[in-house]
C-alpha positions as CSV (number, residue, x, y, z in Angstrom):
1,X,66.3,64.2,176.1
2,X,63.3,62.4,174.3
3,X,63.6,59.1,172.7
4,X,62.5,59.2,168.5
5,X,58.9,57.1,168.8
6,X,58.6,54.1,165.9
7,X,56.5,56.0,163.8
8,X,58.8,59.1,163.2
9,X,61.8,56.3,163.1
10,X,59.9,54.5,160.2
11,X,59.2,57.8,158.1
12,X,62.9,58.9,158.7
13,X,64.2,55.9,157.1
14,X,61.4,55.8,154.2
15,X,62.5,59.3,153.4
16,X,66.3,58.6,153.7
17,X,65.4,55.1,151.1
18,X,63.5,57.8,149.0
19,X,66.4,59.9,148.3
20,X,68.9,57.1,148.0
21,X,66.7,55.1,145.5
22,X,67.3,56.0,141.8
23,X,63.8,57.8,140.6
24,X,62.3,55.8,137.3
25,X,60.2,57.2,134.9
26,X,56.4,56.7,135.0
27,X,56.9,55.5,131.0
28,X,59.5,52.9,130.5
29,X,62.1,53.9,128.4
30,X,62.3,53.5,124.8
31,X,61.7,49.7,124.3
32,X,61.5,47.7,121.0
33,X,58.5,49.3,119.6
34,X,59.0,52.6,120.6
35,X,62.4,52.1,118.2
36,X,61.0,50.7,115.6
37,X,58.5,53.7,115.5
38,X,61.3,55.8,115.9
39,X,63.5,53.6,112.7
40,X,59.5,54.3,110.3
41,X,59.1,58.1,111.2
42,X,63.1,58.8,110.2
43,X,62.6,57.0,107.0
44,X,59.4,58.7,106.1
45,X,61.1,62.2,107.4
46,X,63.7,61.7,104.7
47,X,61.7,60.5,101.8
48,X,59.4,63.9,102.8
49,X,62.7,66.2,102.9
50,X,64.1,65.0,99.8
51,X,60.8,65.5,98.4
52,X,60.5,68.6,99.5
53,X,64.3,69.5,98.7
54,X,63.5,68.7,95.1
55,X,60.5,70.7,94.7
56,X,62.3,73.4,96.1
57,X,65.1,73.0,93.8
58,X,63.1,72.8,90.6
59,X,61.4,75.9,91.5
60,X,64.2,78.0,91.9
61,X,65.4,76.5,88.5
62,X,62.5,77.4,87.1
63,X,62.8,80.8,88.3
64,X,65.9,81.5,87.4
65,X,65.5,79.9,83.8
66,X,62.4,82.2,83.5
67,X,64.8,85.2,84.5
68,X,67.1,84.4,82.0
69,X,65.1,84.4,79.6
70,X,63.1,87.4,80.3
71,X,66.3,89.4,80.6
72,X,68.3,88.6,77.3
73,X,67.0,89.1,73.8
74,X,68.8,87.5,70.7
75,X,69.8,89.5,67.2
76,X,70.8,86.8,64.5
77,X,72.8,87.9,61.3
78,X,73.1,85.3,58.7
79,X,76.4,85.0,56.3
80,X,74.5,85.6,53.1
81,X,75.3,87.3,50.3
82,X,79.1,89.6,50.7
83,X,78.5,90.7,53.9
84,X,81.5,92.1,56.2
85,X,79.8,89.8,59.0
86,X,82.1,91.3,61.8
87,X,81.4,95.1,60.5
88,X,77.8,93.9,60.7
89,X,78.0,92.4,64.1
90,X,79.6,95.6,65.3
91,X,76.3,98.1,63.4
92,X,73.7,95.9,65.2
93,X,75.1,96.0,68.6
94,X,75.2,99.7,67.9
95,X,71.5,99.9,67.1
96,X,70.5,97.3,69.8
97,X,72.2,99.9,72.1
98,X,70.5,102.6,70.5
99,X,67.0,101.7,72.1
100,X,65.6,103.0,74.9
101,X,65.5,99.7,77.6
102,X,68.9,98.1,76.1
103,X,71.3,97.6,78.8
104,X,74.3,95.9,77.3
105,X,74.9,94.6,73.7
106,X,77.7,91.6,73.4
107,X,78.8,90.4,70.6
108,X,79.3,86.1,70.5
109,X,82.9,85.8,68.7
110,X,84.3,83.0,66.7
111,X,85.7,81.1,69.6
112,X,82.4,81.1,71.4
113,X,80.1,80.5,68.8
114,X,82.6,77.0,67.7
115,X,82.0,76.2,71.1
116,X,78.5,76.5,70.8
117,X,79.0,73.8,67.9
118,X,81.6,71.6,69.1
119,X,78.8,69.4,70.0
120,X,77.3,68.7,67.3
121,X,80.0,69.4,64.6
122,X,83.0,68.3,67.0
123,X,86.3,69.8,67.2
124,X,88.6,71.5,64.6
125,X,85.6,72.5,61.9
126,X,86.3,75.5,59.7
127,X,83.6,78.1,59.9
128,X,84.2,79.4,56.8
129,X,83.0,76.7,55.2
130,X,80.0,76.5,56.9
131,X,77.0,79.6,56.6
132,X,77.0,79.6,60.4
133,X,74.9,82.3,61.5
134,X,76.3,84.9,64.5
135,X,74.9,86.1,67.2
136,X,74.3,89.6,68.8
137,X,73.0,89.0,73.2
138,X,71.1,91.9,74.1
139,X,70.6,92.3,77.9
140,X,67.3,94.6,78.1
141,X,65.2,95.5,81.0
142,X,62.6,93.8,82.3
143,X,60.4,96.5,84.1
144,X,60.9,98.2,80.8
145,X,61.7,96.6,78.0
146,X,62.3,98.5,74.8
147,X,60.1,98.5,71.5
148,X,60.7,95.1,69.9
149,X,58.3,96.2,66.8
150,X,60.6,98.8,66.4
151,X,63.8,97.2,66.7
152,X,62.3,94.8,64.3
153,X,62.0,97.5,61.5
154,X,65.0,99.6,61.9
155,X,67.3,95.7,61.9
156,X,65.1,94.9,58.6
157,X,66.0,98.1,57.2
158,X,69.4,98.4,58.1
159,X,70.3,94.6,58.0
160,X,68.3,92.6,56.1
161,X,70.1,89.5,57.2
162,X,69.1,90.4,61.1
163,X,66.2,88.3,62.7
164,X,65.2,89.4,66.6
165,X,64.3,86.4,68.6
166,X,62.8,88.1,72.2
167,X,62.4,84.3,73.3
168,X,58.6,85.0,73.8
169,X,57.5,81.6,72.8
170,X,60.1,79.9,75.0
171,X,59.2,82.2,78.0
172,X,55.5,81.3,77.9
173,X,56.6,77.6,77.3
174,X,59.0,77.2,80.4
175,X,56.6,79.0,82.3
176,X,53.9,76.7,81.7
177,X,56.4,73.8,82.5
178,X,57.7,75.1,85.3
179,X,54.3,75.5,86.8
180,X,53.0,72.0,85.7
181,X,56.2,70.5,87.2
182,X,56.0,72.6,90.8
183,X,51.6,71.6,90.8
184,X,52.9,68.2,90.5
185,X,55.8,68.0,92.9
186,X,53.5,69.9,95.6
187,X,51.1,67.1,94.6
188,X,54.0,64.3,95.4
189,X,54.6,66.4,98.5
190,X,51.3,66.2,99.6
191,X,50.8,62.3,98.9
192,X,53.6,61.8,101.2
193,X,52.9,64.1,103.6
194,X,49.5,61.7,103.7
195,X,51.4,58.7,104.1
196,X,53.6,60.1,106.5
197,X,50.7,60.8,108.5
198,X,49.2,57.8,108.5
199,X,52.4,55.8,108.9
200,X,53.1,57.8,111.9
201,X,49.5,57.3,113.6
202,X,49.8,53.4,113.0
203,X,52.8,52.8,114.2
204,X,52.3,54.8,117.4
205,X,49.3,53.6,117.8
206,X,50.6,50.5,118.2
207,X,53.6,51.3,120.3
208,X,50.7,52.5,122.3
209,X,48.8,49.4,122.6
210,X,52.1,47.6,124.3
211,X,52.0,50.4,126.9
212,X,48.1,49.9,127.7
213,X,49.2,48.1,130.9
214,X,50.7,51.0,131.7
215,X,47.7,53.3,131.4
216,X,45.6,50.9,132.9
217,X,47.6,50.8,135.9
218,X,47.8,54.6,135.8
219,X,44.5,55.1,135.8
220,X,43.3,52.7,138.5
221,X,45.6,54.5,141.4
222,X,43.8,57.6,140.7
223,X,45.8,59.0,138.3
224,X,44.1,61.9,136.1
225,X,43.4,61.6,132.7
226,X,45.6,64.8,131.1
227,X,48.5,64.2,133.7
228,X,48.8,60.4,132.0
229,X,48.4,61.8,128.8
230,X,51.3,64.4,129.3
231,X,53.7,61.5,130.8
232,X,53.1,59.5,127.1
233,X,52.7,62.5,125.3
234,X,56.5,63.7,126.5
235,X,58.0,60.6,126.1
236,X,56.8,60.1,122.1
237,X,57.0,63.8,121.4
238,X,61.2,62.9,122.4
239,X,60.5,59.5,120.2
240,X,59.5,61.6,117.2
241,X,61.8,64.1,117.5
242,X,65.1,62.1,117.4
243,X,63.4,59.6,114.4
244,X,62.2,63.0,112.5
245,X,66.0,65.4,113.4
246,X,68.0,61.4,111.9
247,X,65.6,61.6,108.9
248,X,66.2,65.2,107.7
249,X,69.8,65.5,109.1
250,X,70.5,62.7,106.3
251,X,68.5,64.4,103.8
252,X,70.2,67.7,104.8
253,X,73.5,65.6,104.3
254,X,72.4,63.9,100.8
255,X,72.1,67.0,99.4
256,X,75.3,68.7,101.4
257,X,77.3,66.0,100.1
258,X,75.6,66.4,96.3
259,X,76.2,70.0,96.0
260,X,80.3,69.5,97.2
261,X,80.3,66.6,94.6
262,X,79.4,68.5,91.8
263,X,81.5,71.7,92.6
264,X,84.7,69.6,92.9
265,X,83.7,67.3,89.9
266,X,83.1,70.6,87.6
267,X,84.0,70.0,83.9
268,X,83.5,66.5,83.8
269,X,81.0,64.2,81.6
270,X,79.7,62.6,84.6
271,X,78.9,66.0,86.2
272,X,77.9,67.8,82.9
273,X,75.4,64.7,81.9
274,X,73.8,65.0,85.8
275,X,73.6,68.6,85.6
276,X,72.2,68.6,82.4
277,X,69.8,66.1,83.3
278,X,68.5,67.0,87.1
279,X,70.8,70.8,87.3
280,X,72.4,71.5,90.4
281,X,71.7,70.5,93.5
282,X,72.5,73.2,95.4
283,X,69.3,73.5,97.9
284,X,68.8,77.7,99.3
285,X,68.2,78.5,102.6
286,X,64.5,77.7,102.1
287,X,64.5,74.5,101.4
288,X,66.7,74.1,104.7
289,X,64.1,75.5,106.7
290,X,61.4,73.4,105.1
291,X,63.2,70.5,106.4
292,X,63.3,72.2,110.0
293,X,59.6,72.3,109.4
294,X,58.9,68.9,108.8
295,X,60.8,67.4,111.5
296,X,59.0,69.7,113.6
297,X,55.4,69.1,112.1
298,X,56.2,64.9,112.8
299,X,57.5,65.3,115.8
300,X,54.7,67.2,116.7
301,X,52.1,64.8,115.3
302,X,53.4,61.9,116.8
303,X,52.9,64.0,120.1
304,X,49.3,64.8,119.1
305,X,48.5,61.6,118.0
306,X,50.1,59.7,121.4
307,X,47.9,61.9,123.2
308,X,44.6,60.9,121.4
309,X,45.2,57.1,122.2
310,X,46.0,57.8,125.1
311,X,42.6,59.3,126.1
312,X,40.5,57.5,123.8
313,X,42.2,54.2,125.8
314,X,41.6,55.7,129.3
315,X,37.8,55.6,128.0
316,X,37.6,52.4,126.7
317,X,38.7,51.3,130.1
318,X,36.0,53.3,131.8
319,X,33.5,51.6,129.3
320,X,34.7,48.3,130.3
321,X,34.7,48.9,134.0
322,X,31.3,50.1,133.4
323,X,30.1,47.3,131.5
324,X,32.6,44.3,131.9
325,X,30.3,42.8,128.9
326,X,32.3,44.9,126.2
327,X,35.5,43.7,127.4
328,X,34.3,40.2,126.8
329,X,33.5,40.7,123.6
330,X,36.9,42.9,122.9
């Protein structure tokens, strides 16, 4: 039987030390500057998904507002005169419904329209003592609405008191608000989509510039310049990810926790006045996803931009090897 010589003894026991020893990352793990990059890209990924949340929301408001109003016409009948106002109410409803393009014809009762009132009049007013006018909703249809010229002449004819409102002037104003306030929310948006960026580049960037010994030490044992790049790139792409997934989670759960507030808080003056005020904040499916898409678009960036420094240092070390001058000057 042969004897083991030294030199298959000594590789035997570096192997066996090899697979005992603990394998460590080529990038040191998340140290103080890699967290705080990681605290500035989860704040800016929530100020960017409540941004975007709200643009989102006050679209679909928009929209819906504009479909509203589209969709309903409104047949006033003033108390002048010695009207029957209910046998009235009851004759235009018919001859709403008589039009081609009228879908339904309601008519707003006394309970309703002192309701409508109660705000401004308060609470136990007589209508009778009031000329308060009353109010016919006609629910029409959009793709083809009926002949409001028409209408116009047969109410005039038939009712005299009877004034059409097809919200026309309101349509064409909301619209024009609702676009001025989405062209300036995508502007807000983009502003902080901007500052996100450069936020993001900074700061890792200068998470960077603490690992340069790293790179250096990298690139002198012949380590290649896209296998480097890869090791940092992984390591901040992971960096990103968590800060940008903590900063639209909370987001997610601002307006999660928003949304349950106000359906478990219905009928209330807090929740009427911040309804009135901002409407609900109830954000679709949409703006969920946008928020996906921003925590992956950071995440992604920060990987991209990690790269970048990366190679741009690994040349400014070749410069300096080449001409030690520039590193005396740096």
């Amino acid at each position: 039987m042969t004897e083991s010589s030294p030199s298959n003894t000594a590789q035997k026991t570096r192997a066996r030390a090899n697979m005992l020893r603990p394998m460590t990352p080529i990038v040191p793990p998340l140290n103080v500057s890699g967290r705080a990059l990681m605290v500035v890209i989860a704040i800016m990924s929530f100020l960017c998904a409540i941004t975007l949340g709200a643009v989102t929301m006050v679209q679909e408001k928009a929209e819906a507002w504009q479909g509203d109003v589209s969709r309903e016409i409104t047949i006033q009948i003033k108390p002048t005169g010695n009207i029957d106002i209910e046998a009235t109410l009851v004759e235009v409803r018919n001859l709403a419904l008589s039009f081609q393009g009228t879908l339904t014809a309601q008519i707003v009762d006394r309970s309703s329209t002192a309701r409508l009132l109660e705000p401004w009049l308060g609470e136990g007013f007589d209508m009778d003592e009031l000329p308060v006018p009353r109010l016919v909703i006609v629910t029409i249809d959009e793709t083809a609405p009926p002949d409001f010229t028409s209408m116009r002449e047969a109410l005039a004819e038939s009712v005299p008191q009877a004034s059409l409102d097809d919200h026309r002037a309101w349509a064409d104003r909301l619209i024009s608000m609702a676009r001025i306030t989405v062209f300036v929310g995508v502007g807000i948006l983009a502003l902080m989509f901007a500052t996100t960026m450069l936020t993001v580049i900074f700061a890792t960037r200068g998470a960077m510039a603490g690992n340069r010994h790293i790179v250096e030490v990298l690139h002198f044992v012949g380590a290649e310049t896209s296998f480097i790049a890869a090791e940092f790139q992984k390591r901040f792409l992971m960096i990103g990810l968590k800060g940008a997934a903590v900063g639209g989670g909370v987001a997610t759960l601002a307006f999660l926790l928003l949304s349950a507030w106000q359906s478990n808080s219905l009928a209330t003056a807090v929740n009427d006045q911040v309804t009135a005020l901002f409407g609900r904040f109830a954000l679709s499916s949409a703006g969920y996803f946008g928020i996906i898409g921003i925590v992956v678009l950071i995440a992604g960036m920060t990987a991209f931009t990690t790269r970048l420094t990366v190679v741009r240092t690994i040349r400014e070390i070749d410069r300096q090897r080449a001409d030690p001058s520039l590193a005396e000057i740096g």
